[in-house]
C-alpha positions as CSV (number, residue, x, y, z in Angstrom):
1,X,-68.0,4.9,-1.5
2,X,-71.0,6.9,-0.2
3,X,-71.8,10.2,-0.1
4,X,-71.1,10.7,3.9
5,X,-67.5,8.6,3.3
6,X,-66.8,11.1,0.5
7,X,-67.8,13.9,2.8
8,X,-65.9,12.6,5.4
9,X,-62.5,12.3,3.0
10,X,-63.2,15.8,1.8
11,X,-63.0,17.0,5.1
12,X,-59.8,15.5,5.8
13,X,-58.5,16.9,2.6
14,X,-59.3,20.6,3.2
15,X,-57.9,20.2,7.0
16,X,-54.7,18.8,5.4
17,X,-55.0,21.9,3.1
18,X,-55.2,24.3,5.5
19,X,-52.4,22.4,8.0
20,X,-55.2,22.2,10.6
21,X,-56.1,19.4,12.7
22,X,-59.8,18.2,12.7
23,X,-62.0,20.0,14.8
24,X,-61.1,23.7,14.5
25,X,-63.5,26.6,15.2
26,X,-64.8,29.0,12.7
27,X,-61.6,31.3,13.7
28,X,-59.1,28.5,13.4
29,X,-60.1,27.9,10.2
30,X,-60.0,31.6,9.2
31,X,-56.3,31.9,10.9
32,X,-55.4,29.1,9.2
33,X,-56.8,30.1,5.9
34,X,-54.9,33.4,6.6
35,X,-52.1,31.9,7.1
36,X,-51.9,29.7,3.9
37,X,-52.9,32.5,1.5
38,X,-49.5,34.4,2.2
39,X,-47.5,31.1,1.6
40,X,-49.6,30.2,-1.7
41,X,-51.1,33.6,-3.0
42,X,-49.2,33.9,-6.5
43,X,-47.1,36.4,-8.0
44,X,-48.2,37.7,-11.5
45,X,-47.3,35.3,-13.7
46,X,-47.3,32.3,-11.7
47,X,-49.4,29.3,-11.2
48,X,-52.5,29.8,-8.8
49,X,-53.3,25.9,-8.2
50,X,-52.5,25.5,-4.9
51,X,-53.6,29.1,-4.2
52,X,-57.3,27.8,-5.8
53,X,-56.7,24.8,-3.4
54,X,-56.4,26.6,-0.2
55,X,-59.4,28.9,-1.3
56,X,-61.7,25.7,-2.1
57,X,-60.4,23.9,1.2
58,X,-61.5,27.5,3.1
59,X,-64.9,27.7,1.4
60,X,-65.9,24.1,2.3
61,X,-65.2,23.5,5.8
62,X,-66.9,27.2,7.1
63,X,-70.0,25.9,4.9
64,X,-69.8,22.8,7.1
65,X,-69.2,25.5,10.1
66,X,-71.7,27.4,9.1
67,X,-74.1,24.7,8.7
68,X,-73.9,22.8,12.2
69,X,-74.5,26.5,13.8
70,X,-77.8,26.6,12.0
71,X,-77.0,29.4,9.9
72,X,-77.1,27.9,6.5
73,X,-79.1,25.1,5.1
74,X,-78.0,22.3,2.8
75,X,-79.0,24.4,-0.2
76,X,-76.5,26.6,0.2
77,X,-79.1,29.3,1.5
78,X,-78.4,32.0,4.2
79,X,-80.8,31.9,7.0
80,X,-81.1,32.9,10.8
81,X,-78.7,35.7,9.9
């Protein structure tokens, strides 16, 4: 599989994550992110994997937000800001 497939299936995972449908703004994926951390966040004691899950879904598709707005570059680099 190549790198833009594996992109592409990544993608799809961290939508299915967040319970979001492809093609959400910045602020949908923040609501939804918002949204998911009250239903996973874990009590003391408990297991944080899904929690972890949401966070890494979140992460990835506002970098890929982030990036086709021009404010980040491929290296993971702030710029325009």
């Amino acid at each position: 599989m190549d790198s833009k497939s594996q992109r592409k299936n990544k993608m799809w995972a961290a939508f299915r994550t967040l319970y979001m449908t492809e093609g959400g703004s910045y602020e949908d994926t923040t609501a939804a992110y918002k949204r998911r951390v009250l239903q996973t966040f874990p009590d003391p004691g408990q297991d944080c994997d899904e929690f972890l899950k949401v966070t890494k879904a979140y992460v990835f598709l506002t970098t890929l937000h982030m990036r086709q707005v021009g404010l980040m570059k491929s290296g993971g680099a702030l710029t325009n800001i």
